[in-house]
N, C-alpha and C positions, 0 to 999 in steps of 0.2 A: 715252627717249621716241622715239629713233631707228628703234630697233628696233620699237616698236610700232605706227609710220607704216607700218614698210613690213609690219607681218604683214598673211600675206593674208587671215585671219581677220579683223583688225581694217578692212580694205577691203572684202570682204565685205559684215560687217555694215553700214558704215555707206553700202553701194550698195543693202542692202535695208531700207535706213529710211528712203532717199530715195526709194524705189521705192514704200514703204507709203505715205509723206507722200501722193506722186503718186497713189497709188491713192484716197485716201481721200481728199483733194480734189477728183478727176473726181468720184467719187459726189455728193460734197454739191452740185456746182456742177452734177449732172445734175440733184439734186431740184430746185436752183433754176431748170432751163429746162422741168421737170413743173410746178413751180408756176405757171410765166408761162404753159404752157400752158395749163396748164386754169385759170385767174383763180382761182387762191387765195392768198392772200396767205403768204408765207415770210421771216420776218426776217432778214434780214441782218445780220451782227456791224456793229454801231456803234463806230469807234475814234476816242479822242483823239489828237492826236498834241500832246507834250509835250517842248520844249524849248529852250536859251538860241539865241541871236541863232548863226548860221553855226554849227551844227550838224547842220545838211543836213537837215530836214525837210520844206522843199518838193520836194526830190531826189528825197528816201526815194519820198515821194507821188506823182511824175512815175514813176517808174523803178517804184512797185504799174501805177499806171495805165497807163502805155506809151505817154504822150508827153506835151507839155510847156504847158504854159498858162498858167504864173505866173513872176515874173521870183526868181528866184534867185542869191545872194553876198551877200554882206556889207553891215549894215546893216538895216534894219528895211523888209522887203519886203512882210507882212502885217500891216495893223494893225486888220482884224475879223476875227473866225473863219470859215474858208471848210471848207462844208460839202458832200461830193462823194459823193453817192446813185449810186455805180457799178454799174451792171448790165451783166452779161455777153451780149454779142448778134451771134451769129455772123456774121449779115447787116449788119452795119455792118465797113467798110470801113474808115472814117475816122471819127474821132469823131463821135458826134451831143451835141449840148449844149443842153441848157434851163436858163436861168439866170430862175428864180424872184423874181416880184415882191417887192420891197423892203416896197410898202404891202398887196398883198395875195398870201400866199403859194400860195392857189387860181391864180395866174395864172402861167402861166410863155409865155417867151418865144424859141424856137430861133435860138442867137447859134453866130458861128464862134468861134474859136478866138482869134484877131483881136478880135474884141469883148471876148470877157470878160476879157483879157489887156489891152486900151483900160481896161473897165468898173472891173479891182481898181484899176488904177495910179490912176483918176481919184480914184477913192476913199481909196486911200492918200493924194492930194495934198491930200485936202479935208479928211482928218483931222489932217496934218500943221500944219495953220493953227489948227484951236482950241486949246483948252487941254489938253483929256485928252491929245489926237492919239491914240486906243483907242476904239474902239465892241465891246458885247458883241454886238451883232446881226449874226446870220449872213448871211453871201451865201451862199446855199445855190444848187448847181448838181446835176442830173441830167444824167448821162452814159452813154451806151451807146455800147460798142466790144469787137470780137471780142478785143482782149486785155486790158479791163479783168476784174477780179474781183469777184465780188458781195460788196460792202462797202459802208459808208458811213464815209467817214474825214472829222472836222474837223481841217483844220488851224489849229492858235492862234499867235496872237502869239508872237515869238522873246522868253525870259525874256530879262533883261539884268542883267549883273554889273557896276557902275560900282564906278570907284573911290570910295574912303572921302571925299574931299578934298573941301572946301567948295566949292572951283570946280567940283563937278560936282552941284551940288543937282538944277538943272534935270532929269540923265540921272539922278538917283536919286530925282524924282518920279515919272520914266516909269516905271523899271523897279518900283516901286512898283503903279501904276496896273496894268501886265502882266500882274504875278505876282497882284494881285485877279481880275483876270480870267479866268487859268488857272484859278486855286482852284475861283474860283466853278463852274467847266465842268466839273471833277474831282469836284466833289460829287455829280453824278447819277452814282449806282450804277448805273446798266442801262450805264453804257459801259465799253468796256475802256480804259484807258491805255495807249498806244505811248510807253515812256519811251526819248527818244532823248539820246547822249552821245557827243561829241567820244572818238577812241577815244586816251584820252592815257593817265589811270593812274586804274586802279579807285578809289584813294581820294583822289580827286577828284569827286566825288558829288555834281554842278554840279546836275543835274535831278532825280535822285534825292534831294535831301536837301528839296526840293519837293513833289515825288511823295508821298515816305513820311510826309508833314504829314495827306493825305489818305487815303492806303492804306499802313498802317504794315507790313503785313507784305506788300505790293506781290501781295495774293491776285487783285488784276481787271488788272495789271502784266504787261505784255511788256517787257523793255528790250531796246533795240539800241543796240549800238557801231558808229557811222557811222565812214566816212572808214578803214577797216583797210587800204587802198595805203600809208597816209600812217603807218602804224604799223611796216609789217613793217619796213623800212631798217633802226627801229631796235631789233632783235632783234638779237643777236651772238651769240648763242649759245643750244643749244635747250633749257636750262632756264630763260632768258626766256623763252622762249615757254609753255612748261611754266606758269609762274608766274601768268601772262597768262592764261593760260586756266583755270588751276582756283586763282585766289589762296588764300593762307590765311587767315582770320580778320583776323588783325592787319592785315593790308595793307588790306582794306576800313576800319577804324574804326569798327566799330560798321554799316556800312550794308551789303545784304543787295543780291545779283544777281537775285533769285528765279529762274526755270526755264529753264535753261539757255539767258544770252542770244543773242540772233544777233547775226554782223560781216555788215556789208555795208561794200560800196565799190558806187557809182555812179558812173555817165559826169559830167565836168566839164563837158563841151562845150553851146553852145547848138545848137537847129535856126533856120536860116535860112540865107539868100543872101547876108549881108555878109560882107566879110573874116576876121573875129572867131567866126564860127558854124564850127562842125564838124562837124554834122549836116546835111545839105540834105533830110533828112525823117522825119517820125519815125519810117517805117520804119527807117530807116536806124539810128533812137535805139536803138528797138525791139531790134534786134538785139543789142547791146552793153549793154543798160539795168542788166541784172542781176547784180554778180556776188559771190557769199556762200557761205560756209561752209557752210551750210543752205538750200535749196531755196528761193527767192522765196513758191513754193505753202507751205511749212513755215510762212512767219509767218502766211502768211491762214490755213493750216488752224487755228496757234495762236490765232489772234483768233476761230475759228467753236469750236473745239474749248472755249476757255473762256467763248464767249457759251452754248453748249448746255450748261455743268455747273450 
């Protein structure tokens, strides 16, 4: 495998498949600034994003978008589906944001960044009090920023793994209640599935073994292996790696990668001006946001590439 890192054939190649990715993303994302010009309407790939509780999914989604809006770590951050209608728009500077009426969704309202980051938390705190503490009703936001991509991504509820034990009924009502939730969102076929997984060991199939209840042969399925900083250490040798990356049969169990997934790692740090922040803006985020094996553009093109088949 050593050898095959350093041919230069094999750099080559894969500097001209990050070059086509790139290529073939500018096109689609020009058609999408032909369509806004001339008011015709061009779908945008619609993505779920799918996965258990601190598995980086709101990361994933900050680090598409290019800066930060929702609180992220451990713990149950999301508990309705937040839906982000991203258009791409050279002349925005800094986020513009419309966060869409609750009672009527003809109505939206231009909030900072400040607000709707107010607006989720309040909402999390007021679900946390009834019984479900889960609503399937979207907070759907519209956002334009010269580095978003034209996408709409929901982000869902983090599924939850409790333990088997009778003093955890309560967190195995929840995680019950979730995983209905998810299901239900998985059901409409026009979206694609972002299946995201802790990058620990393939046949550990924490979200996938969810996923594929829905889409068994994971044909409308992207997955990503989040968090791969947190993997390499423990590589020791380079047929782990090997292994990791193209496993055999047996090491999955039964459960399938589909199309060659992608690793990401994303930035840990928050933006702001407290102690605790490491970002003082999200340029700042911006610049660090991304960093994968396969081109950022590679998964949008994969979510447009399989919305268009």
């Amino acid at each position: 495998m050593a050898g095959e890192e350093s041919s230069p054939d094999s750099a080559t190649k894969n500097i001209d498949e990050l070059e086509g990715q790139w290529r073939l993303y500018e096109a689609y994302n020009e058609l999408h600034g032909l369509a806004q010009e001339f008011d015709t309407p061009f779908d945008a790939p619609a993505v779920l994003v799918v996965g258990h509780q601190t598995d980086g999914k709101s990361a994933l989604v900050e680090a598409l978008m290019g800066f930060q809006f929702n609180h992220v770590g451990g713990g149950t951050k999301t508990r309705r589906p937040i839906t982000l209608h991203m258009k791409y728009n050279p002349e925005c500077d800094t986020p513009l944001c419309h966060l869409l009426s609750d009672s009527d969704p003809s109505v939206s309202h231009e909030k900072s960044l400040q607000d709707i980051q107010a607006y989720i938390e309040a909402e999390n705190m007021r679900l946390e009090k009834e019984t479900c503490q889960f609503s399937a009703k979207e907070i759907i936001i519209r956002i334009e920023y010269k580095y978003c991509p034209n996408l709409t991504i929901i982000d869902t509820p983090g599924l939850v793994a409790p333990a088997p034990s009778r003093k955890n009924r309560a967190l195995q009502a929840q995680a019950r209640a979730v995983e209905s939730l998810v299901r239900a969102k998985m059901q409409h076929r026009e979206l694609i599935i972002l299946c995201l997984e802790d990058c620990n060991d393939w046949s550990n199939a924490t979200t996938r073994r969810v996923v594929m209840q829905i889409d068994p042969e994971l044909s409308r399925t992207v997955v990503v292996a989040t968090k791969l900083d947190t993997k390499i250490p423990q590589f020791a040798r380079a047929s782990d790696v090997e292994v990791f990356l193209s496993p055999p049969a047996s090491t999955l169990d039964g459960f399938m990668l589909g199309d060659s997934p992608f690793f990401t790692s994303v930035p840990s740090g928050r933006v702001g001006f407290g102690p605790e922040s490491v970002f003082r803006s999200n340029d700042e985020f911006k610049q660090v946001r991304f960093l994968t094996s396969q081109s950022p553009y590679g998964i949008c093109l994969s979510f447009s590439m399989r919305k268009l088949r």
